[in-house]
N, C-alpha and C positions, 0 to 999 in steps of 0.2 A: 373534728378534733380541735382543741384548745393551740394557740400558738405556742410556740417554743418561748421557755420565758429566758431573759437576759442573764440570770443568775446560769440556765442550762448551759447555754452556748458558752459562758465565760469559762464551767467549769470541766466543759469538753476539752476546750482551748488549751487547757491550764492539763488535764489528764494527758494528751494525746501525745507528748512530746517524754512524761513522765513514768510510760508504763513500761519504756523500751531504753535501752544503754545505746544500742550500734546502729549508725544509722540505715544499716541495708535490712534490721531487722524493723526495723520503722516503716520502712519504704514495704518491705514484704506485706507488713499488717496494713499498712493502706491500702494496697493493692487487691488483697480479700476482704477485706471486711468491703468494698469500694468496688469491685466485682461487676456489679448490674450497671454502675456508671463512669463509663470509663472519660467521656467527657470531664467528670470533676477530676481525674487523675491526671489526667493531658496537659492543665496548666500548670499544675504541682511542680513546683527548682527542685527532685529529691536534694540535690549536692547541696542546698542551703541548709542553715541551721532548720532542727526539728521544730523547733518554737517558731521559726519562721513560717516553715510549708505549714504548722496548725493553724498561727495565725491567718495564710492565702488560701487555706481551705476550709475554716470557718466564715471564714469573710463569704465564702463564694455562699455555702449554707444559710448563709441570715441574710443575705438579698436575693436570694431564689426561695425562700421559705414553703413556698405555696407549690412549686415544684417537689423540692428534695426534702418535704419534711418526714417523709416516711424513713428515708435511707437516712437524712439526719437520727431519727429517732433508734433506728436499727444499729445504728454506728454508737451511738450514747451508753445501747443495753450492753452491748456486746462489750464495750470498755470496761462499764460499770461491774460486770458482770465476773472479769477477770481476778481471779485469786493467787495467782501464782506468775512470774514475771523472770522466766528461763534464762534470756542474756545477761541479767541484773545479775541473778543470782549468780552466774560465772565471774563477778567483778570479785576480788579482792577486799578484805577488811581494812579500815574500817568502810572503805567507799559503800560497801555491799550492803551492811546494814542502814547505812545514810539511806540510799537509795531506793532500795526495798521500803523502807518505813516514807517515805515522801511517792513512791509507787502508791501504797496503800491509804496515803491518807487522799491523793488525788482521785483516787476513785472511789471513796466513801464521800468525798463532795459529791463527784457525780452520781454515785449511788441516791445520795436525798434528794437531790432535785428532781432524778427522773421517777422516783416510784410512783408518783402522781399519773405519767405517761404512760409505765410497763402495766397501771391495772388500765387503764382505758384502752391499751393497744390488746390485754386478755380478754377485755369482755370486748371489744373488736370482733379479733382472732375468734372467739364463741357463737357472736353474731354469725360471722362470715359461713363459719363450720355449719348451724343451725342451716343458713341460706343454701347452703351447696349440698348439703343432705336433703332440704326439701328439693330442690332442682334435682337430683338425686331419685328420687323416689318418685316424682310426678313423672322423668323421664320413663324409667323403668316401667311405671303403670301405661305408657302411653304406648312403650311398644310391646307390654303385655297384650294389650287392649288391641290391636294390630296383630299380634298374630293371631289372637283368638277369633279374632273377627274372621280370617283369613283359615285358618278350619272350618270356621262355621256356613263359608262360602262353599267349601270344599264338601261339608255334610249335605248341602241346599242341591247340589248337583249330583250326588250320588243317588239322589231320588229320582232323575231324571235317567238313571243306567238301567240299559237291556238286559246286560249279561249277570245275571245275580249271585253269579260264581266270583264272577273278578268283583261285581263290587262288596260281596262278603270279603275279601281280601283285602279291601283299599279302605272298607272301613275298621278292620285288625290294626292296618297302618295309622290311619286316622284318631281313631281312639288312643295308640299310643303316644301321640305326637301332643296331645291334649294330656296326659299324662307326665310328660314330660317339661309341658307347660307348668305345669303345677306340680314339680318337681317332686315325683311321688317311686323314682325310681322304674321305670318299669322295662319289662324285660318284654323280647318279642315271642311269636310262639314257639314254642320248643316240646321232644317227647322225653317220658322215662319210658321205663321200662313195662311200668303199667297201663298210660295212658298220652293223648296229646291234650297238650295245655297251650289258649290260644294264647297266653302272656301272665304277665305277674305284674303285684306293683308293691311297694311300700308304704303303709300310710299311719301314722301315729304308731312307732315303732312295731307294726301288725304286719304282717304278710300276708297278701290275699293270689289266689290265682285269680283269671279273670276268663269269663265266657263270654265270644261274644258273638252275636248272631243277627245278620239282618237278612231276615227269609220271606217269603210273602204271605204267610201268615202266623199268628201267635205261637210262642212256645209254646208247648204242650209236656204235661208233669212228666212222660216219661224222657224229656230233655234236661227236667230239672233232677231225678232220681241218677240219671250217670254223672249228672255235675256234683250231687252231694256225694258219690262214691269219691269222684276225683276228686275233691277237698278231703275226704274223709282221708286219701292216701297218701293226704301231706302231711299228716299230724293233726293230736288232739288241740293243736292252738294255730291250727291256718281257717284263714276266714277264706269266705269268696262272694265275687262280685259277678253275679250274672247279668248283660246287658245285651235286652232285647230291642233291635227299634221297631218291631210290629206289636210287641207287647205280650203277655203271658196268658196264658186259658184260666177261666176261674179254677179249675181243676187243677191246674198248678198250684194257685194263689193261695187254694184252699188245703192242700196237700202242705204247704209251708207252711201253715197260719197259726201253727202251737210248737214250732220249735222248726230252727234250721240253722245251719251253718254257714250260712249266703243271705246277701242281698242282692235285690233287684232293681233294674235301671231301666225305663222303657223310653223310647224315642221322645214323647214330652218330655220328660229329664235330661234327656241329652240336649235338647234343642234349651230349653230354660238355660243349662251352664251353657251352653255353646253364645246365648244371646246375652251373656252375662248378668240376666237378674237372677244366678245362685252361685255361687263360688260352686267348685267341686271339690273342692277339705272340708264345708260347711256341709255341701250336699249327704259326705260319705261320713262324715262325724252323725249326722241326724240321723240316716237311716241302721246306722250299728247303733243306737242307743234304740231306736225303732225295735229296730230286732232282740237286742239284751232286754228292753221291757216288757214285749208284748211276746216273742217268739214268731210274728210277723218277718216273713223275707222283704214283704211288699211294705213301702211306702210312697204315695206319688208325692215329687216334690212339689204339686201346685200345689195340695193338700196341705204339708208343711207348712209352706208361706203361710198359708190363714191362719194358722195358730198363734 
């Protein structure tokens, strides 16, 4: 930023002593506005005249410039900035209006000379804002990036589990934690009265339940015919997401391939968003237009990418 020009500093000098009547109310505003440094307050006489202490705490401003020019320029706006002048106005006529009207004109000096400074301190301020929103959002993706990673370690080894009970269970957990990742709302499993739902999620204001199964071999249609009843029992406008990591029988595939109420997610898809070349909002936006176009459940998402 530009130096403080001589005309500023003179007309600071010239405000700071003129905005206030009493001297403890002088000493008060130095001491907030003055806040962050209390070194410039410590050599301050308050008991001296008010034109004095501006004069020994201007002085100290314009030979520390490269220091204090920020808290100079902050002290300048905030002068500047003042409309209305409390202890003044408690004086007596005529002093009141004297004083008021030399309040006012001191701070429209100051006022002109800093406008040059309050735009360069807003596009600053703009800068800075831009800077700490990007640092901001790079952090956030970094430790998106870090937990997702950290599921996807978590799917890598559940391939290596004996018990196919518990890790149908750990991957229920899993897939919702990855939902939640990509904050899609989701719920864990729960029953009604008709049926058990392995979980729920929200996604472009849509409610989908969600199936989810890792067995040692492909679903088979009569897995996908109880899951279209359980959709069907949530309403004419609940979607679902069926996700298999062994993957679906053509006889499923084919059974869904002109009209359904679900989509489908097979182990390739999970692993693609798990290794972050598909988002999973990008994933579940494709395959519901997949399905609104064609009546298709199945979409693979590697197949997507190539289009």
């Amino acid at each position: 930023m530009k130096r403080i020009s001589t005309d500023a500093y003179q007309a600071l000098r010239e405000a700071l002593p003129a905005v206030t009547w009493y001297k403890r109310n002088y000493e008060s505003l130095l001491r907030t506005a003055l806040r962050d440094h209390p070194e410039l307050l410590a050599g301050l006489n308050f008991s001296d005249t008010k034109r004095a202490v501006a004069d020994q705490l201007v002085g100290q401003l314009v030979r520390q410039e490269s220091r204090y020019q920020e808290a100079t320029l902050g002290l300048m706006l905030e002068i500047a900035s003042m409309t209305t002048f409390p202890d003044i106005a408690r004086l007596t006529e005529p002093d009141r209006t004297e004083r008021v009207a030399a309040a006012m004109e001191a701070v429209a000096r100051l006022q002109a000379v800093t406008t040059a400074f309050s735009d360069d301190i807003e596009e600053r301020e703009r800068i800075e804002a831009a800077q700490r929103a990007c640092e901001a959002q790079a952090q956030a993706l970094r430790q998106f990036e870090d937990e997702l990673a950290a599921i996807k370690l978590r799917f890598l080894e559940l391939h290596a589990a004996t018990d196919h009970q518990a890790r149908g269970r750990a991957f229920e957990v899993l897939l919702t934690d990855l939902l939640l990742l990509y904050d899609l709302e989701p719920r864990l499993a729960y029953n009604t009265e008709l049926d058990q739902i392995d979980g729920s999620l929200t996604f472009d204001t849509d409610d989908y339940i969600v199936e989810a199964r890792w067995r040692a071999e492909p679903t088979g249609r009569e897995h996908g015919d109880v899951f279209k009843v359980k959709v069907g029992n949530k309403g004419k406008n609940a979607l679902g997401l069926f996700v298999s990591i062994q993957g679906f029988t053509s006889t499923f595939i084919e059974a869904y391939n002109r009209g359904t109420p679900f989509m489908t997610m097979d182990g390739a898809d999970v692993f693609l968003i798990l290794d972050n070349r598909v988002r999973l909002d990008d994933a579940l936006r494709a395959k519901k237009r997949h399905a609104n176009d064609t009546g298709s459940c199945h979409l693979p998402l590697s197949q997507w990418m190539q289009t």
